[in-house]
C-alpha positions in Angstrom: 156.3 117.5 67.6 152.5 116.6 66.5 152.3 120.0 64.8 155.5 118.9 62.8 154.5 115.6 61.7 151.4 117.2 60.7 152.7 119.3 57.9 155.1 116.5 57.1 152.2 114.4 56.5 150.4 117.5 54.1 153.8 117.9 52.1 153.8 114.5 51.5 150.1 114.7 50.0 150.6 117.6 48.3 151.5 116.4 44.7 148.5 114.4 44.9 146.2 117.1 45.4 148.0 119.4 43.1 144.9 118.2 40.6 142.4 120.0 43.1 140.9 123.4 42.4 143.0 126.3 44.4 140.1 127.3 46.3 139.0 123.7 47.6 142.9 123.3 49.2 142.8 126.7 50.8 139.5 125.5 52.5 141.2 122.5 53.1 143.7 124.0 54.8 141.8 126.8 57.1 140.1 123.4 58.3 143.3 121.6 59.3 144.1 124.9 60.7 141.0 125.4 62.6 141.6 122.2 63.9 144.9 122.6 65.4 144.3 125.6 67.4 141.2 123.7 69.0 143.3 120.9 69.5 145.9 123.2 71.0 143.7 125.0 72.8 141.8 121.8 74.4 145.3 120.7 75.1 146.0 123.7 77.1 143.4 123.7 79.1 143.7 120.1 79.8 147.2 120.9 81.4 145.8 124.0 83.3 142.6 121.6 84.7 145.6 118.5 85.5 147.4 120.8 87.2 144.7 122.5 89.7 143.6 119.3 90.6 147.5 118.7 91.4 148.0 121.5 93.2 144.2 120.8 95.0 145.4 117.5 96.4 148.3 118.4 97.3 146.7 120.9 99.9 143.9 118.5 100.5 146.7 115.7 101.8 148.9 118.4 103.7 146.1 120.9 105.3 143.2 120.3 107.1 142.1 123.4 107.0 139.9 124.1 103.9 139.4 120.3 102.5 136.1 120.1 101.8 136.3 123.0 99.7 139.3 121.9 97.7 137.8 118.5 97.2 134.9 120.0 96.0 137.1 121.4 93.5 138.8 118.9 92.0 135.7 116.7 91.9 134.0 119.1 90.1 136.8 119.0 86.8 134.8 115.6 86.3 136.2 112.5 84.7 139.2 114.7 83.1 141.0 113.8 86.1 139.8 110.4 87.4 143.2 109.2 85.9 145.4 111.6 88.3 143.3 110.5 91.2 143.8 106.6 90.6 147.8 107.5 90.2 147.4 108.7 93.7 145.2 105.6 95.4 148.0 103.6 94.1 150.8 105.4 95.8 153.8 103.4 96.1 154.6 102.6 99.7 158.0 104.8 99.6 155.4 107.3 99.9 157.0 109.5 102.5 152.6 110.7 103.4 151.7 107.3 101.3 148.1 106.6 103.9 147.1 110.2 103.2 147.9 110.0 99.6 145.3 107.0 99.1 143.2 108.0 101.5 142.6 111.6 100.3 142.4 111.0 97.1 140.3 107.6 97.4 137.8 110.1 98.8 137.8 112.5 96.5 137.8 109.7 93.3 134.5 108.5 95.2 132.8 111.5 95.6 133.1 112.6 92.0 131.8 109.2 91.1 128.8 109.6 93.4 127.8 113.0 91.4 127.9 111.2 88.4 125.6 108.5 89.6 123.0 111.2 91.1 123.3 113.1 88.3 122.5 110.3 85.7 119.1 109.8 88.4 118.1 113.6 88.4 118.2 114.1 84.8 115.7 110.2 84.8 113.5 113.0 86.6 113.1 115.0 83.8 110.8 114.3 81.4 112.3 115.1 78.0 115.3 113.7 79.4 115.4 109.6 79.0 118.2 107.3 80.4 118.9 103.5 79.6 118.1 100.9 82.0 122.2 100.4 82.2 122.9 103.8 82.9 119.5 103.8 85.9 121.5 100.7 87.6 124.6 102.2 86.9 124.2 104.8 89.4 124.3 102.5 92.0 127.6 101.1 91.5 129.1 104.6 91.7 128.5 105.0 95.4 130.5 101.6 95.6 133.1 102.2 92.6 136.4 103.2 93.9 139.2 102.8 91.5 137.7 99.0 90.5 136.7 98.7 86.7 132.7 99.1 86.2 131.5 102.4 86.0 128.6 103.4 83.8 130.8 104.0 80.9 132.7 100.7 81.3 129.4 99.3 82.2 127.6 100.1 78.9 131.0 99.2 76.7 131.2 95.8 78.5 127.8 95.1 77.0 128.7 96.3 73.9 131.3 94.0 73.9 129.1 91.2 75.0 126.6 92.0 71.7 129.4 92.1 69.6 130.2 88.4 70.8 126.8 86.9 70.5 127.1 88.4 66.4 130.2 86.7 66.0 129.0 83.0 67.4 125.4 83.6 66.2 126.5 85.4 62.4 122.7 84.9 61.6 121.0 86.0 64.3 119.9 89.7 63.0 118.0 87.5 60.3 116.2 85.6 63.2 112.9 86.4 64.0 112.1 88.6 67.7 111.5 85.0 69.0 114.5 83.3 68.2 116.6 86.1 69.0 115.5 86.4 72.3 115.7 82.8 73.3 119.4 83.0 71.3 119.9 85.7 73.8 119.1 83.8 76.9 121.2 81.1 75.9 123.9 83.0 75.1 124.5 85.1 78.7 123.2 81.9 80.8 126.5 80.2 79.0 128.7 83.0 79.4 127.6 82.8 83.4 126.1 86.0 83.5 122.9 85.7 84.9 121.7 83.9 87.8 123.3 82.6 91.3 125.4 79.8 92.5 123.4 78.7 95.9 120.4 80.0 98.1 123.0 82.0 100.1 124.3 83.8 97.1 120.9 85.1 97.1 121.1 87.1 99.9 124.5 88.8 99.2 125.3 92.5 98.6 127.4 91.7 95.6 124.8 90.4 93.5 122.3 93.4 93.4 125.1 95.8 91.4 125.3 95.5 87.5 128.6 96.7 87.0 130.5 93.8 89.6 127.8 91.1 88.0 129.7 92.4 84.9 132.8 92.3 86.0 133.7 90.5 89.1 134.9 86.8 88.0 131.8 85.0 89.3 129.4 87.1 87.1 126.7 86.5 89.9 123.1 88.5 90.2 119.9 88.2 91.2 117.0 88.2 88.9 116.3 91.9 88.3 120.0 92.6 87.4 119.8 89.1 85.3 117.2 90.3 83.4 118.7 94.1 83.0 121.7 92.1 81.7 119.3 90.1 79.3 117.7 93.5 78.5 120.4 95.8 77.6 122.2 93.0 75.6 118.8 92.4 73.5 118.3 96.0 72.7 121.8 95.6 71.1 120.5 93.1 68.7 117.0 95.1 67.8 114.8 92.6 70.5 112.7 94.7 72.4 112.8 93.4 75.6 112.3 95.4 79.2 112.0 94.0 83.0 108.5 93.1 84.2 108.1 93.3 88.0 106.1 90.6 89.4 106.0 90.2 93.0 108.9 88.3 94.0 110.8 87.9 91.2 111.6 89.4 87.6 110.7 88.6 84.1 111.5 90.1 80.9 108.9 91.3 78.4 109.7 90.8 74.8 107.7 92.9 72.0 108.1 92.3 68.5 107.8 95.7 66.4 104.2 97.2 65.1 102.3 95.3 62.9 104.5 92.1 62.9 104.3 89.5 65.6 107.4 87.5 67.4 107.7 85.5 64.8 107.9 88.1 62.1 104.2 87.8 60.6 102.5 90.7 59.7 99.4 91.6 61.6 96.5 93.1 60.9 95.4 96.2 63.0 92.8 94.3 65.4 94.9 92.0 66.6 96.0 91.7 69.9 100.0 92.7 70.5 102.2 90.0 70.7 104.5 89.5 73.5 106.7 86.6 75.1 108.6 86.5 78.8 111.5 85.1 79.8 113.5 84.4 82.7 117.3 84.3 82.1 117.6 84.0 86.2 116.7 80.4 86.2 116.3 79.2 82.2 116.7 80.0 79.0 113.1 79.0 77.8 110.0 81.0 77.3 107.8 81.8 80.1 103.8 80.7 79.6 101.8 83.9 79.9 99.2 81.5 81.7 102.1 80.5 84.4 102.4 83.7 85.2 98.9 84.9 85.3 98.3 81.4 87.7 101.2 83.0 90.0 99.5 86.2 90.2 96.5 84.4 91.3 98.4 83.0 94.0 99.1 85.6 95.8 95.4 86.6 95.5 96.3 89.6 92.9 93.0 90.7 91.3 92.5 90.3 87.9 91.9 93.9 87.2 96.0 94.2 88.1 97.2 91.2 86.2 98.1 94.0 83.2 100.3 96.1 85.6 102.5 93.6 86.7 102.8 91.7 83.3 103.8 95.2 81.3 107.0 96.7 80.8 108.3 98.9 84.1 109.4 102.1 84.0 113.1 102.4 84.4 111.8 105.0 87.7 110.6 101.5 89.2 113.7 99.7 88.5 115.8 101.8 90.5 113.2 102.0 93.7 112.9 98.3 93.0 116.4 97.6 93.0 117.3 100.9 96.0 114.9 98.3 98.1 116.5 95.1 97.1 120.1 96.8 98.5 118.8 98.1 101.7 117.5 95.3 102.3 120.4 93.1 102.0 122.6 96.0 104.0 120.1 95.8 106.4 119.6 92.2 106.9 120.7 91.1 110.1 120.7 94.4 112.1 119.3 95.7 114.6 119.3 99.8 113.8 118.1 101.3 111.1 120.2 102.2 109.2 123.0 100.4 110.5 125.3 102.2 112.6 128.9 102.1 111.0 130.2 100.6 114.4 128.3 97.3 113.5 130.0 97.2 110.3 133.0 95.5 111.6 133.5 93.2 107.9 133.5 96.4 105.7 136.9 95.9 104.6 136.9 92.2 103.7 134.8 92.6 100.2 133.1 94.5 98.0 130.8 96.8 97.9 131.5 98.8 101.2 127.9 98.5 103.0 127.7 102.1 104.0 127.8 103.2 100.7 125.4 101.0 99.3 123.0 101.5 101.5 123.5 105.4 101.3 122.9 105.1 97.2 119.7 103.5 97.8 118.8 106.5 100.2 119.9 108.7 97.5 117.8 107.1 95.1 114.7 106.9 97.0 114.7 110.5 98.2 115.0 111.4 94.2 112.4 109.0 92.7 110.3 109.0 95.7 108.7 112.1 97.0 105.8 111.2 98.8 108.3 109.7 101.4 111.3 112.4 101.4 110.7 113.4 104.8 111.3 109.5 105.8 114.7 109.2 103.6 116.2 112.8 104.9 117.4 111.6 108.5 119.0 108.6 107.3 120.2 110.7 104.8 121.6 113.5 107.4 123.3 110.9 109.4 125.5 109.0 106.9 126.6 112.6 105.3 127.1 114.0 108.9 129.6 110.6 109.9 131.2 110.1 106.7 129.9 112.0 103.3 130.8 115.9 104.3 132.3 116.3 101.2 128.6 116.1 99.1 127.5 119.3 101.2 127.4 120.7 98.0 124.7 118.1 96.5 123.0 118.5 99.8 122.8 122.0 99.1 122.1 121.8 95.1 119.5 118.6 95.2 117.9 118.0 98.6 117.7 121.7 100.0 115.3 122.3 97.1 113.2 119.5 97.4 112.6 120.9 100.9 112.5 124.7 100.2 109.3 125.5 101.4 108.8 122.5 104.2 109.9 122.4 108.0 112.6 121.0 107.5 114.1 123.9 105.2 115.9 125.9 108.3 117.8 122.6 109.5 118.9 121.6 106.2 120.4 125.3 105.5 121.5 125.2 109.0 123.8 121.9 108.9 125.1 122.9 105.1 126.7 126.6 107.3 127.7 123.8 110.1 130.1 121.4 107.8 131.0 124.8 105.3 132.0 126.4 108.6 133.5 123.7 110.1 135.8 122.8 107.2 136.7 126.6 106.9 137.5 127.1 110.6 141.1 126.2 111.9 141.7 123.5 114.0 142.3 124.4 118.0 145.8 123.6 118.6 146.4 121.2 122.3 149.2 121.4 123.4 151.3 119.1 125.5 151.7 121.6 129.1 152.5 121.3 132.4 149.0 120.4 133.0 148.4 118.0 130.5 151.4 115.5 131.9 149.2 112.7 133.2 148.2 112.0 129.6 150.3 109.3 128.8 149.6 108.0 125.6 150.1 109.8 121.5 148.4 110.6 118.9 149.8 107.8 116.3 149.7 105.5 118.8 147.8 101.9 118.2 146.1 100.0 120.5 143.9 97.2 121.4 141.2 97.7 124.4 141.3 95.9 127.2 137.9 95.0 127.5 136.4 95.0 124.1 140.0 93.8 122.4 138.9 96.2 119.1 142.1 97.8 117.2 142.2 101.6 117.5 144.4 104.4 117.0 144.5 107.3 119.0 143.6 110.5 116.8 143.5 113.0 120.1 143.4 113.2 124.1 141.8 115.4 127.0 143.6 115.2 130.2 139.9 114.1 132.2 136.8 113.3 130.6 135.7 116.2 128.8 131.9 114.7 127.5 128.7 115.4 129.1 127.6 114.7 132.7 124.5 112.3 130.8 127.0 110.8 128.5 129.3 109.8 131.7 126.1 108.7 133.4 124.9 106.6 130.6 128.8 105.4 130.1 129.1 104.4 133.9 132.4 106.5 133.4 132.6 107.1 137.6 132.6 103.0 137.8 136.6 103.0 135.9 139.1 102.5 138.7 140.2 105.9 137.9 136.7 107.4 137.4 136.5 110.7 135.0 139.7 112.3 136.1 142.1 110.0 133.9 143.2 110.9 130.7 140.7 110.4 127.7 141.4 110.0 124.0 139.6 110.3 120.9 140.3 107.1 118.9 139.4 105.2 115.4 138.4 102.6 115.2 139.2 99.9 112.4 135.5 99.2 112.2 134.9 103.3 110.9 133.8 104.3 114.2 135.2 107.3 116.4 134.6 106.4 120.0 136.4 108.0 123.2 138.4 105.9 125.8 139.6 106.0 129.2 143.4 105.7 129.5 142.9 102.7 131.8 141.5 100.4 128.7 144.2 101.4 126.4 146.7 98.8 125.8 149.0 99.8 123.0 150.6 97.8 120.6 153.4 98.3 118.3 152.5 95.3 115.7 152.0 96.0 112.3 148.3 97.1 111.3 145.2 95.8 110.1 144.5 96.5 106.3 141.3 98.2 107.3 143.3 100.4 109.7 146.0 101.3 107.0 143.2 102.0 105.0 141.1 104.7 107.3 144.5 105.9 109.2 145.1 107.9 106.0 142.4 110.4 107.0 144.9 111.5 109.9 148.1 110.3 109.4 151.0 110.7 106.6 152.1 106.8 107.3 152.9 103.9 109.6 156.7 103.9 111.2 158.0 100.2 111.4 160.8 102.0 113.7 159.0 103.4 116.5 156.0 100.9 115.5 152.9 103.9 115.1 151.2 106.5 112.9 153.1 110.0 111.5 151.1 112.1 112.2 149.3 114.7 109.6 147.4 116.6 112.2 150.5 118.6 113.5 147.8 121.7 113.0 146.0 120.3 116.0 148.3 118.8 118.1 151.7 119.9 117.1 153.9 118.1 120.7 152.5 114.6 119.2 
């Protein structure tokens, strides 16, 4: 049909060009032709790439067998098909495997987003490679993404957009000088509520240290270094050089007017000193004294000889290992372990962003931009891909093995990359319900509360006794149950993310309806919930095929 309207389009021209010289509308034509076939040709191939990933998914959802692998797959055809992926997190609840459907391909949508993120950092470590300060803070909101609006490429159009306004309610303000632009600038995103926080308490939340939810979520709120990247990327829109400054404890924007002139578009002569302004969009829309902040530094008891690194421009490298701090920190806050276990995350599901995948972005980060302290990154790093990232083994294998090729820790790195691969290649061992096994009382699919600790679970497999360790029972007090080690044990998840194993005599089933956060993680085993016989259908037949 386009191929039609095309040459309806030419004939329609044609009497118009008939004054042309022949030669000029034969090249004219070879173009239009030339452009066709690639058109057909990218055409093609986008069909063949839309429907691998198809066919990918599909497996992925009905196989366990193999996932990792496939998922691999389809995250590697890239943003071409982000739009099949988000069809599928969406899944209508008629959805005869609807919770496996979102889950799977939830994971898979976030994992292709977290490439792009590391990617856009790996290439910062290049050095005739340069990327923008939006595109640096970017990254981080691709560990957090899922299917919300805010990824780098919405990220850098939304400010676009936000340049674009300022134009149209400031027609002038191109004619303005460097000065007046950049306090036009402040005023305009600290009216449009997208700078700075509501209270003392918004200061401490998650939420505010990602640029692309400041930019999007309805409250708009962020702390001061993403206030000021806001500030920044809007003014390099609108010709104002203007970067983040990192003083202790807070951040500043430096503004530089362009060689030879000074911010208020005077020429200067070679001698003079440069001039520069700061500002703080965080908490006003006013210049900031050079002396004010050169009286803070001597607060803190900063020597003098440093006043000149912390009042210059910082690198976009320091901005992200400023702001990879500022996120464990706040993921962090609070807890006891470090990291934090995904058992004390029991809130992850009642806001955004999801903790563990914040705080396992700012590892990412730090391991890239800081190598004098890899070795301190790598175990945190280990034990969030071992509990809930397998499907990055391949930028395990393709960005940190290297870092560590000729170190210690080289043999375990290769060795856990052959563990997951293998483990994801193997087939499950099938249990089967036997003679035997008839004490177990309880299904796979089944929820339940626990008697003692009252958490919601769902049972994801069973031994007929206690099948861990004698130091794991001793630790567990397991011989303290009333019916000791011998009762039937089950392998359960946990609406917090955790996987935990429980004795038969603290499961208490219940056939109510389940938890969002449980509908959410259930997907990873089960096809959906069953109002009927009130539990999960299960998708690990492979495994346990009587359940």
């Amino acid at each position: 049909m386009f191929s039609r309207r095309r040459s309806k389009l030419r004939f329609v021209l044609a009497p118009a060009l008939q004054i042309s010289h022949p030669s000029r509308l034969r090249g004219q034509h070879e173009l239009s032709t030339i452009h066709d076939e690639q058109w057909k040709t990218e055409c093609i191939h986008r069909l063949q790439q839309d429907r691998f990933a198809e066919e990918c998914l599909e497996r992925v959802i009905s196989k366990q067998q193999g996932r990792i692998d496939k998922m691999q797959k389809i995250a590697h055809c890239g943003y071409n098909v982000k739009e099949i992926l988000v069809r599928n997190c969406q899944a209508p609840d008629t959805a005869e495997d609807v919770l496996a459907r979102r889950y799977w391909s939830l994971e898979i949508l976030n994992a292709m987003q977290r490439r792009k993120g590391i990617q856009v950092w790996s290439q910062a470590t290049t050095p005739e490679i340069s990327i923008s300060l939006e595109e640096a803070l970017g990254a981080f909101d691709m560990f957090v993404l899922e299917t919300r609006e805010g990824d780098i490429s919405d990220i850098s159009a939304r400010l676009d957009q936000l340049a674009a306004q300022l134009r149209v309610e400031s027609p002038n303000i191109e004619e303005m000088s460097i000065r007046q632009r950049a306090l036009e600038i402040a005023r305009f995103v600290r009216r449009q509520g997208l700078v700075g926080v509501r209270s003392e308490e918004d200061y401490h939340v998650l939420r505010n240290r990602f640029i692309g939810i400041a930019l999007f979520d309805d409250e708009h709120q962020a702390l001061p270094l993403i206030s000021v990247a806001i500030y920044c990327c809007v003014a390099q829109r609108l010709g104002v050089n203007a970067q983040p400054c990192s003083i202790p404890f807070h951040v500043y924007a430096i503004v530089t007017p362009g060689k030879g002139y000074n911010l208020d578009g005077k020429e200067m002569d070679s001698e003079s000193q440069e001039d520069r302004m700061f500002m703080d969009p965080f908490r006003q829309d006013e210049e900031v004294a050079e002396d004010a902040l050169k009286r803070l530094l001597n607060s803190i008891c900063a020597p003098t000889s440093t006043h000149e690194d912390f009042l210059g421009a910082s690198s976009v490298v320091k901005v992200i290992f400023r702001n990879a701090r500022n996120i464990a920190n706040a993921v962090q806050s609070g807890e006891t372990n470090d990291p934090p276990r995904r058992s004390a995350l029991s809130s992850w599901n009642t806001g955004l962003p999801d903790m563990d995948g914040s705080f396992y972005g700012a590892l990412w980060s730090m391991i890239i931009f800081d190598p004098d302290n890899r070795r301190n990154y790598l175990h945190h790093i280990v034990q969030f891909f071992q509990e809930g990232f397998t499907v990055d083994v391949d930028l395990i294998e393709n960005t940190i093995f290297p870092m560590f090729n000729a170190s210690p820790e080289r043999d375990a790195i290769l060795s856990l990359i052959e563990e997951v691969r293998g483990r994801d290649r193997a087939a499950r061992p099938i249990t089967r319900r036997t003679p035997d096994t008839i004490n177990v009382k309880y299904r796979v699919g089944q929820k339940f509360e626990h008697r003692r600790y009252h958490y919601e679970g769902v049972i994801i497999g069973w031994d007929d006794r206690c099948r861990a360790s004698e130091a794991w029972m001793r630790q567990m007090n397991i011989d303290g149950l009333n019916q000791g080690r011998h009762q039937s044990f089950y392998n359960v998840l946990v609406a917090d993310k955790s996987n935990r194993y429980v004795a038969e005599e603290n499961i208490n089933i219940s056939t109510h309806e389940p938890s969002e956060a449980m509908m959410r993680l259930a997907g990873k085993y089960f096809k959906r919930w069953d109002q009927q016989t009130g539990a999960f259908i299960s998708n690990i037949r492979d495994e346990y095929p009587d359940d």
